[in-house]
PASEBA-1860 file (N, C-alpha, C; in nm, 3 decimals):
! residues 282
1> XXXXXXXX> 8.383/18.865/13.988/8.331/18.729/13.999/8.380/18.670/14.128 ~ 8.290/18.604/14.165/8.345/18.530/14.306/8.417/18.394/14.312 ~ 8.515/18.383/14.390/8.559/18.279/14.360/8.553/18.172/14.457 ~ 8.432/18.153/14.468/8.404/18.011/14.566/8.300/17.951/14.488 ~ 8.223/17.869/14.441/8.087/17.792/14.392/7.985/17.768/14.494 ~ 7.863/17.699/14.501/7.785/17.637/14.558/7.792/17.468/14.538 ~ 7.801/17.396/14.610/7.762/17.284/14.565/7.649/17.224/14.614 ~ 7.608/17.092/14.618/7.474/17.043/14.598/7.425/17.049/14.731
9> XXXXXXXX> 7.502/17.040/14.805/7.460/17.093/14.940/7.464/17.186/14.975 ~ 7.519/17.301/14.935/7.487/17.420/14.993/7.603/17.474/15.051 ~ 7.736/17.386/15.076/7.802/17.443/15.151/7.906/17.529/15.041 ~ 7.981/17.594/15.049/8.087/17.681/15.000/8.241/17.610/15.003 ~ 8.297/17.589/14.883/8.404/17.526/14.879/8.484/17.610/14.750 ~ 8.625/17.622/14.815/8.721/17.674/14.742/8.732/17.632/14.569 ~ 8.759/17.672/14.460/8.730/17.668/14.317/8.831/17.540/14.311 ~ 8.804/17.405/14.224/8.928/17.321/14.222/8.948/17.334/14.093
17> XXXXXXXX> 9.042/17.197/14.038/9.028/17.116/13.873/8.890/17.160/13.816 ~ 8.887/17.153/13.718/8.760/17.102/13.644/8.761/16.952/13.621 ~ 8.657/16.888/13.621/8.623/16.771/13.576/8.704/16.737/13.430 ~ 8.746/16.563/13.487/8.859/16.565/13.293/8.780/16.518/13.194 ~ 8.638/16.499/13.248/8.500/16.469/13.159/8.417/16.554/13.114 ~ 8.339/16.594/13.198/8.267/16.700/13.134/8.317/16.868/13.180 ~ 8.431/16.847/13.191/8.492/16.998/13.259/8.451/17.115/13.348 ~ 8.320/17.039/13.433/8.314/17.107/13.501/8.366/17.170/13.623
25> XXXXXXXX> 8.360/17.264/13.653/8.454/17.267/13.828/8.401/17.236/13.908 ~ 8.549/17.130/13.997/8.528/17.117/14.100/8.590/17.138/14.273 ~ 8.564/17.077/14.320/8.602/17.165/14.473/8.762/17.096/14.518 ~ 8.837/17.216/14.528/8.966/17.183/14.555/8.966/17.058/14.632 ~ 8.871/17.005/14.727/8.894/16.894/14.796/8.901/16.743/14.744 ~ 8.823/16.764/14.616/8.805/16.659/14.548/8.910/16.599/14.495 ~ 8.882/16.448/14.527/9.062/16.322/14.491/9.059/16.271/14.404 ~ 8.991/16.272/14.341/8.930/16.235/14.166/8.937/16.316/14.039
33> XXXXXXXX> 8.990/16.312/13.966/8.998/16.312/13.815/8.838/16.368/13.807 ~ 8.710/16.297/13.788/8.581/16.332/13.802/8.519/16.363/13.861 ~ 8.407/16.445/13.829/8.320/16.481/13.974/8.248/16.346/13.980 ~ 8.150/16.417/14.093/8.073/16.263/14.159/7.949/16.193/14.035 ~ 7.908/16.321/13.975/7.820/16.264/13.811/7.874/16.202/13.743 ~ 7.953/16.244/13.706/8.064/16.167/13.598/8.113/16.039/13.658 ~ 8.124/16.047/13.799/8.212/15.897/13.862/8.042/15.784/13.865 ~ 7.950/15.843/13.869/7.822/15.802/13.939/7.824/15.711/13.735
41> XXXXXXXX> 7.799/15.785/13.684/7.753/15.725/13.546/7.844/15.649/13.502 ~ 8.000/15.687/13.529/8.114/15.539/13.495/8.057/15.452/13.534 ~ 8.018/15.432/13.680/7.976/15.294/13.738/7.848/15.202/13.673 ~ 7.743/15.300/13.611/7.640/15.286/13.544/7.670/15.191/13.459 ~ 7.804/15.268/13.350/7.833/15.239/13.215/7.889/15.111/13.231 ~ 7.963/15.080/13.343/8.011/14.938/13.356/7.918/14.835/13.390 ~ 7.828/14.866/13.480/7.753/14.779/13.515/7.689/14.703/13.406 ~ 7.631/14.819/13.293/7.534/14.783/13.178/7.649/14.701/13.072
49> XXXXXXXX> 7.785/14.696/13.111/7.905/14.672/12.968/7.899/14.470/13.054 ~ 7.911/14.469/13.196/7.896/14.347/13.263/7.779/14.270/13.210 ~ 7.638/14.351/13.258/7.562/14.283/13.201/7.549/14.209/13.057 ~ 7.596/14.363/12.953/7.589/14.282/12.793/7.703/14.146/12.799 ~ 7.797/14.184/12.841/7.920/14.048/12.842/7.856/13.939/12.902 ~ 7.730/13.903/12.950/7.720/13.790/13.012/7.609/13.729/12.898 ~ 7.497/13.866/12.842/7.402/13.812/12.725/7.518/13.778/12.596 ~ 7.594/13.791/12.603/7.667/13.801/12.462/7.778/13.707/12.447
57> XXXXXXXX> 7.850/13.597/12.543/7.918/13.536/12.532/7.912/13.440/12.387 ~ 7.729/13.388/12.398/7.767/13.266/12.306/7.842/13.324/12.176 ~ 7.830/13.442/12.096/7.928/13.456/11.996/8.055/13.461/12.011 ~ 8.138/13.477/12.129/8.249/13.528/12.159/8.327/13.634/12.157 ~ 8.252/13.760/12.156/8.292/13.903/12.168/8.164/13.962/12.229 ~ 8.203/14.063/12.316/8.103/14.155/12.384/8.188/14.327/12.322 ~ 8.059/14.398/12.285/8.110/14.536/12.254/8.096/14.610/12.363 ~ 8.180/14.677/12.346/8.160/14.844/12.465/8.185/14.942/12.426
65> XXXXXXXX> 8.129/14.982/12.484/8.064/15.102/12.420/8.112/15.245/12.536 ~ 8.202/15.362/12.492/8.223/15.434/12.595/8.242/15.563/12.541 ~ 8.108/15.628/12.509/8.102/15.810/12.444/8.153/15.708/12.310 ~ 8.193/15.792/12.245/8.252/15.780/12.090/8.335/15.624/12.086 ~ 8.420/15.564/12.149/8.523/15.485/12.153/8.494/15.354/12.165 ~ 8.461/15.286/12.050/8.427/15.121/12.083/8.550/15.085/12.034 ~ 8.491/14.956/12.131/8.631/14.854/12.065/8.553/14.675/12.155 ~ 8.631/14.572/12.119/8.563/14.422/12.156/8.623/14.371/12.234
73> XXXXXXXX> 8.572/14.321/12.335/8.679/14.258/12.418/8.653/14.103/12.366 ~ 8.766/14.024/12.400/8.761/13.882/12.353/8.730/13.824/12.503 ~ 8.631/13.767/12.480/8.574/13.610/12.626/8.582/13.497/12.576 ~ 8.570/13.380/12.681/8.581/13.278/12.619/8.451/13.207/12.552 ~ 8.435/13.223/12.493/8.340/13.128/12.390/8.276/12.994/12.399 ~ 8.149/12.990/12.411/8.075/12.837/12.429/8.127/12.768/12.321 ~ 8.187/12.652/12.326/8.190/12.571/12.191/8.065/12.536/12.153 ~ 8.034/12.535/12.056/7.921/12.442/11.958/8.014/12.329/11.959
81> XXXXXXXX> 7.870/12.195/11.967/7.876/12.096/11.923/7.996/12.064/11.767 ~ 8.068/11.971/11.744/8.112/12.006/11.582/7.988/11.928/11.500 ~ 7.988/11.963/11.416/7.880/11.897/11.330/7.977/11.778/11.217 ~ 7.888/11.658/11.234/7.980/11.570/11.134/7.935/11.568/10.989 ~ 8.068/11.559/10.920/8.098/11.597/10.802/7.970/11.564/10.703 ~ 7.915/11.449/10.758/7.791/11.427/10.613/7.679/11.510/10.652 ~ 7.680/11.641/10.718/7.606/11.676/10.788/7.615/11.859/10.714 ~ 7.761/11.866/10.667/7.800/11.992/10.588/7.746/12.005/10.467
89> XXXXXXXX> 7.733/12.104/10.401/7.739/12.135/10.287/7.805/12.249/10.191 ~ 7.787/12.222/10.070/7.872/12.370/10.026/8.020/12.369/10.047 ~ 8.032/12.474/10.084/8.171/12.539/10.086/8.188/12.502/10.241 ~ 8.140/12.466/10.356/8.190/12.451/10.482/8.213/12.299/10.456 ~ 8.179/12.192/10.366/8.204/12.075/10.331/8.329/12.040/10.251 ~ 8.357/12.148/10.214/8.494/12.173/10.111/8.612/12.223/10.192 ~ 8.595/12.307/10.311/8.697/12.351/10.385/8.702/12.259/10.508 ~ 8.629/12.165/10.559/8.687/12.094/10.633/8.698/11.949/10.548
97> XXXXXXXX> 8.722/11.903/10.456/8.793/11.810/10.411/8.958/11.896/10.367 ~ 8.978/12.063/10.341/9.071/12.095/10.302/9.189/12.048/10.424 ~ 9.106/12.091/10.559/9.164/12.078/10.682/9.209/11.942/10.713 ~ 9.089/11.836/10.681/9.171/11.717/10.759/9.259/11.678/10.620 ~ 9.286/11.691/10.555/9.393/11.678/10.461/9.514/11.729/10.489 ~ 9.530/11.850/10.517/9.662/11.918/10.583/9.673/11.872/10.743 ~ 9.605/11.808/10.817/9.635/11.740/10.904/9.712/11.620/10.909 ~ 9.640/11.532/10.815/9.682/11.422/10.749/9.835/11.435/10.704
105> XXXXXXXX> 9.855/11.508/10.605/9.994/11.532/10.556/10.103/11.566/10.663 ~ 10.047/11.635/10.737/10.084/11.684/10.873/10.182/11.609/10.983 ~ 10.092/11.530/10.971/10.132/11.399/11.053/10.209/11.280/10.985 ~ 10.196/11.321/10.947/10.333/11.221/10.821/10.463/11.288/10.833 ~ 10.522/11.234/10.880/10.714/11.279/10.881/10.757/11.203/10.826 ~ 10.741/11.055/10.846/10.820/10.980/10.788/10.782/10.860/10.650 ~ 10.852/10.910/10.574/10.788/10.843/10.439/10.776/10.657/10.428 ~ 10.706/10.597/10.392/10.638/10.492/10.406/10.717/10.397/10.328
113> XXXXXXXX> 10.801/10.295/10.398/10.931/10.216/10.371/10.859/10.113/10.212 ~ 10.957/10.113/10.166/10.910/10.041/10.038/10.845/9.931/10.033 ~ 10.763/9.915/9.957/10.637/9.782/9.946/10.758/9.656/9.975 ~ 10.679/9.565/10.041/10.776/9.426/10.036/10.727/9.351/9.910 ~ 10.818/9.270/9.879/10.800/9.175/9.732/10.790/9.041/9.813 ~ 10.659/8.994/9.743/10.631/8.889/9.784/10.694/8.740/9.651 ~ 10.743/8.614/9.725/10.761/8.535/9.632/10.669/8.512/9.514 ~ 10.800/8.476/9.401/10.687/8.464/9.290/10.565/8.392/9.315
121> XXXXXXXX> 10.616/8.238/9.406/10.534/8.144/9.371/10.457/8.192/9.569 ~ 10.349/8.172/9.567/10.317/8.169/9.723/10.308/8.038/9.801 ~ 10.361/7.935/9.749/10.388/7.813/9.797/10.482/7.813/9.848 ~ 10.628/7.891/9.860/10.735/7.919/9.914/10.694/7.929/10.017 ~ 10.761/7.867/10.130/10.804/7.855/10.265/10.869/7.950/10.328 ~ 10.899/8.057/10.413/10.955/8.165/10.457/11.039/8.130/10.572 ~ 11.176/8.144/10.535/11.267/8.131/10.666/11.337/8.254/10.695 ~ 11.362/8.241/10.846/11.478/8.365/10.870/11.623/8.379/10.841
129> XXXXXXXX> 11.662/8.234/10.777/11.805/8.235/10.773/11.795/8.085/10.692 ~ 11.966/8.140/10.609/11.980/8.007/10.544/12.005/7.857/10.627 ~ 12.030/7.865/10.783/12.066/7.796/10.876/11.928/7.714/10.917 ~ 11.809/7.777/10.891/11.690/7.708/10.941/11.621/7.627/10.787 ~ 11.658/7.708/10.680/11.623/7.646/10.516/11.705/7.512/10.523 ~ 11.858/7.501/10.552/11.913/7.388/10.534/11.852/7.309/10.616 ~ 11.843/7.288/10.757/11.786/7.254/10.846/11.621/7.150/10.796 ~ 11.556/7.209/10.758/11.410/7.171/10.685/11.419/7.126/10.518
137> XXXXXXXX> 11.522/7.176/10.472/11.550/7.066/10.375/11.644/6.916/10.402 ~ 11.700/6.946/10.500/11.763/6.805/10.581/11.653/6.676/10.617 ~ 11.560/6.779/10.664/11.480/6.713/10.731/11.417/6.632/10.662 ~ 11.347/6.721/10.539/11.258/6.655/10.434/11.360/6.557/10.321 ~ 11.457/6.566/10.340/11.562/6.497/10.270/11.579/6.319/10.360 ~ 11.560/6.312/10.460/11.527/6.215/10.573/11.441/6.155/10.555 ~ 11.317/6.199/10.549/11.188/6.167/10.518/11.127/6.095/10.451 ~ 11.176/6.195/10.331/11.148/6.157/10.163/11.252/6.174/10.075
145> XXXXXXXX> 11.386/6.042/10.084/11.454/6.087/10.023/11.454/6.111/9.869 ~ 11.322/6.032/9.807/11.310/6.059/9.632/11.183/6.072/9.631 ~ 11.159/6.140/9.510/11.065/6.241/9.439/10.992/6.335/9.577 ~ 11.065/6.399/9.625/11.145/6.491/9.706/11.022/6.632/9.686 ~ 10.947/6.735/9.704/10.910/6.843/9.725/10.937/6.887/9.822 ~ 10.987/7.051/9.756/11.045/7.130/9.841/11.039/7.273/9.832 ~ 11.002/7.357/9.871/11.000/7.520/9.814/11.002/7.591/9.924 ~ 11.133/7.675/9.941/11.170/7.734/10.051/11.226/7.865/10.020
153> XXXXXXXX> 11.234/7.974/10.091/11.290/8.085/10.064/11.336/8.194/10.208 ~ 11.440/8.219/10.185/11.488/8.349/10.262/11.588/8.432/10.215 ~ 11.631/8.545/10.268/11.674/8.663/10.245/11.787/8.715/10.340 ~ 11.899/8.767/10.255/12.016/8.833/10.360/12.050/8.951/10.287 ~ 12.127/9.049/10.387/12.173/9.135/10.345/12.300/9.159/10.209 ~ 12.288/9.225/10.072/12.339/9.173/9.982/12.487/9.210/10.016 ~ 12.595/9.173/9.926/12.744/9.148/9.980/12.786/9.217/9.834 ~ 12.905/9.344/9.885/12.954/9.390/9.756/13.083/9.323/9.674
161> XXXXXXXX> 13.083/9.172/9.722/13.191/9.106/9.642/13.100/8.940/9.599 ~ 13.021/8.969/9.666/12.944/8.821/9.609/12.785/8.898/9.518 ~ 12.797/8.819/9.401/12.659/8.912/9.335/12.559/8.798/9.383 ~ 12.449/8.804/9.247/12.349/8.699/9.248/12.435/8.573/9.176 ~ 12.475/8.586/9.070/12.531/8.479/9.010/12.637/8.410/9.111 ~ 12.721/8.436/9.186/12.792/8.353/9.251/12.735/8.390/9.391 ~ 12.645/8.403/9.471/12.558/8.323/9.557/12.494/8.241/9.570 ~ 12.420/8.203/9.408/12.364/8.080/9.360/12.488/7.982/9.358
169> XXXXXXXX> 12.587/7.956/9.355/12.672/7.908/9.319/12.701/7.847/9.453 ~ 12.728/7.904/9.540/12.761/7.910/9.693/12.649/7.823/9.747 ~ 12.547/7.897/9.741/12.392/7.794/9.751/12.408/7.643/9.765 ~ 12.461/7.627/9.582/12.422/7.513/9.543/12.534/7.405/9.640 ~ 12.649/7.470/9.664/12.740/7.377/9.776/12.685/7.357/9.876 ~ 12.640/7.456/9.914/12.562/7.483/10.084/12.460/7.316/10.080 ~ 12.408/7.320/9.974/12.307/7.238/9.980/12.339/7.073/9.944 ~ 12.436/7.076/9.909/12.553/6.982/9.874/12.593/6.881/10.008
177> XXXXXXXX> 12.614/6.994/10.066/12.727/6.946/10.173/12.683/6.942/10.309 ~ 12.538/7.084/10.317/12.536/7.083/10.451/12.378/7.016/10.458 ~ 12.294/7.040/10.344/12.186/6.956/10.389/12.144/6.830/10.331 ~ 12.268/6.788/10.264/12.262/6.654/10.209/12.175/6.626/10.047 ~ 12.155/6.714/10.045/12.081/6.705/9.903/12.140/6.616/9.778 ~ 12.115/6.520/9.721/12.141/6.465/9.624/12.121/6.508/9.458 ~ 12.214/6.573/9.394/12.163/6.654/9.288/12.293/6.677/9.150 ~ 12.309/6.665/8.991/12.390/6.647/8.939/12.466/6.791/8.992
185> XXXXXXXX> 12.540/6.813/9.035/12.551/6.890/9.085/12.657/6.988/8.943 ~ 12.735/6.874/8.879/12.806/6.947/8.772/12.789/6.959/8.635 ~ 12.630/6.965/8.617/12.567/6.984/8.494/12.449/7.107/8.551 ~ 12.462/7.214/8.574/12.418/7.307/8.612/12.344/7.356/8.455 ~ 12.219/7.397/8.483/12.183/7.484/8.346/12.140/7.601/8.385 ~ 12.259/7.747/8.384/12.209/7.883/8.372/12.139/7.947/8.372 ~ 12.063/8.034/8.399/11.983/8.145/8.343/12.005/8.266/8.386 ~ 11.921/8.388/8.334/12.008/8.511/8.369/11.831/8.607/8.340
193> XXXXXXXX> 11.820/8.711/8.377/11.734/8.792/8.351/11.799/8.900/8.394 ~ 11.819/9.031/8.289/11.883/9.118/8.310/11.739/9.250/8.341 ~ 11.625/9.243/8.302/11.575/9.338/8.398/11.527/9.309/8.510 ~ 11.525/9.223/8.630/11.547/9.173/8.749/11.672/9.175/8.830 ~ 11.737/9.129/8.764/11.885/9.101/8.801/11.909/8.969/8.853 ~ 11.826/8.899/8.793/11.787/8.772/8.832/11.874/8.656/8.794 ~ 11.927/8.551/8.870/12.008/8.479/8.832/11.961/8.315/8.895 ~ 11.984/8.229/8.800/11.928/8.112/8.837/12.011/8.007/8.825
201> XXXXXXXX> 12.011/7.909/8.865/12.103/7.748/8.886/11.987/7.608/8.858 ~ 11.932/7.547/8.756/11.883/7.451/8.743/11.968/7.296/8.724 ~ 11.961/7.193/8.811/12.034/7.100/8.821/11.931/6.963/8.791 ~ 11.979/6.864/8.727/11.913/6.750/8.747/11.924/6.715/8.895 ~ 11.762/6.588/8.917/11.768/6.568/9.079/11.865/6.418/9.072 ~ 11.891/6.414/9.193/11.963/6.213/9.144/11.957/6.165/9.266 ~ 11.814/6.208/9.370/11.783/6.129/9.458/11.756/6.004/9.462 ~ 11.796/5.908/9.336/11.735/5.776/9.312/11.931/5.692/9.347
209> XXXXXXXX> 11.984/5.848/9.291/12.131/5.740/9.262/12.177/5.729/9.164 ~ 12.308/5.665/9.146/12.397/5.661/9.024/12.387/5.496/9.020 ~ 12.434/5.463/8.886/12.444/5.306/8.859/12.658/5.346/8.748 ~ 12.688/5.207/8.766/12.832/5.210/8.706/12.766/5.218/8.559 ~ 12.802/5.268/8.420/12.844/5.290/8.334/12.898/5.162/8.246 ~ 12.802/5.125/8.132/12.881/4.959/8.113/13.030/4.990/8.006 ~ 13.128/4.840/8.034/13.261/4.879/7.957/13.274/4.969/7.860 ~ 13.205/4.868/7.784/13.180/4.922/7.647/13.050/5.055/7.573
217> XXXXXXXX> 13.105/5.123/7.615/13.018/5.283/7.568/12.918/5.281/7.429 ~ 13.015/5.158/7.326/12.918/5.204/7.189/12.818/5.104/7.213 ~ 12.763/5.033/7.315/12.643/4.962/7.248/12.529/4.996/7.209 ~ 12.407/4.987/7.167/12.296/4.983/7.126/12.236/5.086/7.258 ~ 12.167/5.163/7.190/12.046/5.195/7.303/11.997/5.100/7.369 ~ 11.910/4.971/7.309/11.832/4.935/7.333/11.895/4.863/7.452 ~ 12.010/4.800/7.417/12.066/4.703/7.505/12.173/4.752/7.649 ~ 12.170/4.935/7.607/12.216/4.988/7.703/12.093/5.012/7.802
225> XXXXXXXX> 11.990/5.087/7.782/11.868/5.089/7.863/11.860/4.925/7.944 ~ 11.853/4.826/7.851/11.797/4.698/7.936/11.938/4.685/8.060 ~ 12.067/4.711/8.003/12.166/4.684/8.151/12.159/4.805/8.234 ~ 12.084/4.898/8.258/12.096/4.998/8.343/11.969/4.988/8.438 ~ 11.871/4.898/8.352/11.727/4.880/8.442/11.809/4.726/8.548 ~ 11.918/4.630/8.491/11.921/4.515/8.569/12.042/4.575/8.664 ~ 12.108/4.700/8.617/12.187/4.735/8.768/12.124/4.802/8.826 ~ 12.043/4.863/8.831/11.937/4.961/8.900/11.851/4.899/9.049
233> XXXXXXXX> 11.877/4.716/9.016/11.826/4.628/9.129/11.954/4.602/9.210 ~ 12.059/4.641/9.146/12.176/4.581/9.277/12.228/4.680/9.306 ~ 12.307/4.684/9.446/12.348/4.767/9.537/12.493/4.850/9.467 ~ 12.476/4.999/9.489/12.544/5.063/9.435/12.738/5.011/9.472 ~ 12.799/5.055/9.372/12.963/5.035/9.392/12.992/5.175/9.416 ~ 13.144/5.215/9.461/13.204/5.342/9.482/13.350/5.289/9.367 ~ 13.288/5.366/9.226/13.343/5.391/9.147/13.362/5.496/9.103 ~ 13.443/5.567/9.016/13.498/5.709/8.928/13.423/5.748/8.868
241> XXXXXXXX> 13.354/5.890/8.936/13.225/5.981/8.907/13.248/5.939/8.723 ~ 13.327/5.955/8.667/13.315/5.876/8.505/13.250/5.826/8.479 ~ 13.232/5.707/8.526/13.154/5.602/8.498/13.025/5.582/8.550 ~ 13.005/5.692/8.566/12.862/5.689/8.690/12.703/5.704/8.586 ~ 12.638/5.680/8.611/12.521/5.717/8.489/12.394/5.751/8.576 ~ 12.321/5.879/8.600/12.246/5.859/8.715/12.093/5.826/8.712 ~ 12.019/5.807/8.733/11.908/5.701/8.758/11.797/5.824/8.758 ~ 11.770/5.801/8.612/11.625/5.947/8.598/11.496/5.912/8.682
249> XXXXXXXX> 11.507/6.037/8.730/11.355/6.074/8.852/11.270/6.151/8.787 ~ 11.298/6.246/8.687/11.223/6.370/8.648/11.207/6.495/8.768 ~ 11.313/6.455/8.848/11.314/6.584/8.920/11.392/6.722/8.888 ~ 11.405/6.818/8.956/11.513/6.889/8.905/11.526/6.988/9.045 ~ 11.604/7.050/9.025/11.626/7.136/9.157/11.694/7.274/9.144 ~ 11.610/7.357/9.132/11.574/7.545/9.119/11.669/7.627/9.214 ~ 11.756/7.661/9.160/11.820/7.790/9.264/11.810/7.924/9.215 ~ 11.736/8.038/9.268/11.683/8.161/9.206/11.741/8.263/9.311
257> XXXXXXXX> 11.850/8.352/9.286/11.878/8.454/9.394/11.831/8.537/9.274 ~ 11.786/8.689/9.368/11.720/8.803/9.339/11.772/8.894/9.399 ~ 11.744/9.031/9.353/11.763/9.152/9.459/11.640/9.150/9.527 ~ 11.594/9.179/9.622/11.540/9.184/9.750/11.596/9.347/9.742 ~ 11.437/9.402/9.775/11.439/9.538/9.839/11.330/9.597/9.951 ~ 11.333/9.473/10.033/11.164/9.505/10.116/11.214/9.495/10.228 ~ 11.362/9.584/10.277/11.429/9.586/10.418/11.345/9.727/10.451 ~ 11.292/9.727/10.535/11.258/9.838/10.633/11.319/9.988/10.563
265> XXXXXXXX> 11.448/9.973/10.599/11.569/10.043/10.592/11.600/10.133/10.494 ~ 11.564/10.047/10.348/11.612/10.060/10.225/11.777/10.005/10.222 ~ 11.798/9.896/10.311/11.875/9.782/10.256/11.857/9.736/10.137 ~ 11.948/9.672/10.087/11.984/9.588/9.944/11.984/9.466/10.012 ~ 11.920/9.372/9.958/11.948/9.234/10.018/11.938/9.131/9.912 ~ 11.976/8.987/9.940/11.932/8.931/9.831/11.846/8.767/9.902 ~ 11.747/8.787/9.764/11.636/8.674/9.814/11.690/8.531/9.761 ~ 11.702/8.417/9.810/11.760/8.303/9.795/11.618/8.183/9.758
273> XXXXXXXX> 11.585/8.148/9.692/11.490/8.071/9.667/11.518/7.934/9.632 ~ 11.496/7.836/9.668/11.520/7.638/9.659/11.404/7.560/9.612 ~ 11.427/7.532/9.480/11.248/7.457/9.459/11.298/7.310/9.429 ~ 11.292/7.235/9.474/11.293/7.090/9.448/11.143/7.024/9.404 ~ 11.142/6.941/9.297/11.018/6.917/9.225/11.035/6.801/9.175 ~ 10.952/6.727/9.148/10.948/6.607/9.098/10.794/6.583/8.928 ~ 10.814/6.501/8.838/10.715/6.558/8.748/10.536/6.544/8.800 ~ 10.533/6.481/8.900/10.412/6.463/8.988/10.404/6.594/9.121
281> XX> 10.488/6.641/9.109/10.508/6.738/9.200/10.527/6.891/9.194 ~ 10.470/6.933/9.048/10.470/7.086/8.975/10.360/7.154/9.081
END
């Protein structure tokens, strides 16, 4: 056997490799892995794999195809329009409400601070501090010093040696002393609500005033009423809270502390409430 070939031209070239494709031989000179058929139809095969990748984007995979061996390459993908939701049906209507739901939840880190409690009554007045409540009950105490309306409320952080019951208590001085309020101050009537924790201070009002007390204690109703209406026209004395008898208004005056739990925070605080009322004035 001879050991040189012919090739396509005619000339005579030493025996090389065989081709790592179709194994044929080729000429020792050759710098390629393939002969020139085999290199000629790679280029083919790509050209036609370019072309499909350009018809084939809108799904987002192009196949190729090479002898036996497919596999997909990933491109980037035209978006579609999204379609809005009243626009779904079925089961693609069911999986994107599943989605914006786990989005939703998603986006939630931080859990949603406790409802605020609004006053019982919504006629309450809202202050930032007991410093601006005294302040506006001063005021209205100026104003109008009898049969008096008043309904005010604010809130502080609660204190682990003062409860509700002796803040009301504290209150009722506060209001005594610093905003002038006129009120029996030492006939207090109680209350208590133990599923609230609610604690209350009801006082007669005595924005009208005290009158002296006559000598003699046992007289008659009738004739005690008639001397308390003829001192009631003359100008008060500074006599011994004893003897004092005070001059009915039908007012009364409400002190209501509460727990308060509508701090941001989940602070404890407590709500301070002041209702001054008169019987024309419910």
């Amino acid at each position: 056997m001879s050991s040189a070939l012919f090739t396509d031209n005619g000339d005579v070239a030493t025996k090389g490799m065989p081709c790592a494709r179709c194994k044929k031989d080729m000429p020792s000179s050759e710098r390629f892995k393939h002969c020139h058929d085999c290199r000629q139809l790679r280029r083919q095969q790509e050209a036609e794999r370019r072309r499909k990748r350009m018809t084939q984007r809108d799904d987002g995979s192009a196949m190729v195809v090479d002898g036996d061996v497919r596999w997909k390459e990933n491109v980037d993908p035209v978006r579609k329009p999204a379609a809005a939701l009243k626009d779904l049906q079925g089961e693609e209507k069911e999986r994107a409400l599943a989605m914006m739901k786990d989005h939703i939840k998603g986006t939630i880190s931080v859990p949603f601070p406790p409802p605020q409690v609004e006053p019982t009554n919504p006629r309450y007045q809202e202050y930032q501090s007991a410093t601006q409540l005294y302040a506006a009950l001063k005021s209205s105490v100026l104003v109008s010093p009898s049969n008096l309306k008043f309904r005010a409320t604010h809130s502080i952080v609660a204190s682990d040696i003062i409860d509700n019951a002796l803040r009301a208590e504290l209150v009722a001085k506060d209001l005594l002393k610093i905003a002038g309020l006129s009120f029996a101050h030492r006939s207090p009537v109680p209350r208590y609500s133990s599923s609230t924790n609610t604690r209350s201070l009801e006082f007669p009002c005595a924005c009208l005033g005290y009158i002296t007390a006559p000598e003699n204690k046992l007289k008659g109703q009738t004739s005690l009423k008639n001397w308390i209406q003829l001192k009631s026209s003359q100008p008060s004395l500074v006599v011994n809270e004893e003897t004092l008898i005070r001059k009915e208004c039908g007012g009364t005056l409400l002190i209501t502390v509460d727990d308060d739990r509508s701090h941001p925070l989940g602070l404890l605080g407590q709500r301070i409430a002041v209702r001054v009322k008169h019987a024309e004035g419910k």
